[in-house]
C-alpha positions as CSV (number, residue, x, y, z in Angstrom):
1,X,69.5,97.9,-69.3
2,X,69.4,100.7,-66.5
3,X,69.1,99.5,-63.0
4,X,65.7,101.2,-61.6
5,X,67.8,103.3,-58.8
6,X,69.1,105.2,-62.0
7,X,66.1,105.6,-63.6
8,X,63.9,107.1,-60.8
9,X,64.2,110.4,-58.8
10,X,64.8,110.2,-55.1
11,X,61.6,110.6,-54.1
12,X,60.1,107.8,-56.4
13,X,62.9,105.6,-55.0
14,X,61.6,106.4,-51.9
15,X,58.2,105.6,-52.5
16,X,59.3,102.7,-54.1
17,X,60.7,100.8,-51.0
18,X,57.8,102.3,-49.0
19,X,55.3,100.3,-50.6
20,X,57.3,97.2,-50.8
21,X,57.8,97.7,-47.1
22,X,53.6,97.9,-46.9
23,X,51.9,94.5,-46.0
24,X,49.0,95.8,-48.1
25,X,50.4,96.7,-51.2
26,X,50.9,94.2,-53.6
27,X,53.7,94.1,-56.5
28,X,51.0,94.7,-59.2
29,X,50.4,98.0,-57.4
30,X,54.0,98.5,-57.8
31,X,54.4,97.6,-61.4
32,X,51.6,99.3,-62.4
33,X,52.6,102.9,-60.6
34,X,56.5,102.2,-61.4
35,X,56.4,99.7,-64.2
36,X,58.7,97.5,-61.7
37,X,58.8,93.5,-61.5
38,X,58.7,92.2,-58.6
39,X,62.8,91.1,-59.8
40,X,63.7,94.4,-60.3
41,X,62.2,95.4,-57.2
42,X,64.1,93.2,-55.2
43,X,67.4,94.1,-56.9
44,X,66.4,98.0,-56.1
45,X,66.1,97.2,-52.3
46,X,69.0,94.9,-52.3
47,X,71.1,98.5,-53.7
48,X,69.5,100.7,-51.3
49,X,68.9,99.0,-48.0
50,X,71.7,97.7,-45.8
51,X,72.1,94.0,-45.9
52,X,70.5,93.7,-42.6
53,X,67.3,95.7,-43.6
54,X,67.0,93.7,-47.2
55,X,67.5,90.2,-45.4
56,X,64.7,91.3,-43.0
57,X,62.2,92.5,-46.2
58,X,63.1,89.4,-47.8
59,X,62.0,87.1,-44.8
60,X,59.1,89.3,-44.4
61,X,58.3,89.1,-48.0
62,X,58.8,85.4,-48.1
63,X,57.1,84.2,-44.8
64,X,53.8,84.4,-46.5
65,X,52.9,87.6,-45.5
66,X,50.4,86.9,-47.9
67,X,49.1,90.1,-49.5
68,X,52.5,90.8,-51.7
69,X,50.4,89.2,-55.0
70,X,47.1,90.0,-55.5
71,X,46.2,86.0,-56.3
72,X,46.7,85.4,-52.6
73,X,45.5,88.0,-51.4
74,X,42.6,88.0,-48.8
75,X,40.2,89.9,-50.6
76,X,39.0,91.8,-47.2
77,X,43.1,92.9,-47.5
78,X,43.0,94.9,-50.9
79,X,40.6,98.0,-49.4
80,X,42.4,101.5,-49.7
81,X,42.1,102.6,-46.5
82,X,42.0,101.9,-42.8
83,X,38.1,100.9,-41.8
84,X,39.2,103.2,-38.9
85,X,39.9,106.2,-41.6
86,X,37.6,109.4,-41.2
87,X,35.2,110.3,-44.2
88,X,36.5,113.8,-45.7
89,X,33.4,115.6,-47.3
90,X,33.5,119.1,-48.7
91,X,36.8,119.7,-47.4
92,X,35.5,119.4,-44.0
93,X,36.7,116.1,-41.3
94,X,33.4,114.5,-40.7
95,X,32.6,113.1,-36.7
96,X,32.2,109.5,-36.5
């Protein structure tokens, strides 16, 4: 089986370990963009992080962040953008 740094472009690889990085994004969101377990995500960030960086995701990951699987997710968590965000209507930035 091909590891998932080999089967992905740069830029997806990229993208990859951002939203694994991401608090908000769960690994369903993941596997469902990328077709990635959460396993083979790990083994991706283990291969392209230093050691120091992975050990770091992997605390974070496993502290109980909380949001990484959807099932423990607060549900108030799983909105797509900041409350804060500006509304974007005919092209134009709407005030608050």
């Amino acid at each position: 089986m091909a590891t998932p740094s080999s089967t992905y472009s740069e830029i997806e690889i990229d993208r990859i370990i951002e939203m694994a990085w991401e608090d908000r994004t769960p690994f369903d969101a993941i596997k469902s963009q990328f077709g990635l377990t959460q396993g083979q995500v790990e083994k991706l960030m283990r291969s392209q992080l230093k050691r120091s960086s992975f050990n770091l995701w992997r605390k974070r990951v496993s502290s109980g962040v909380g949001v990484k699987h959807r099932k423990t997710a607060d549900p108030d968590m799983m909105r797509f953008k900041c409350s804060r965000q500006r509304m974007i209507s005919g092209n134009k930035i709407s005030k608050r």
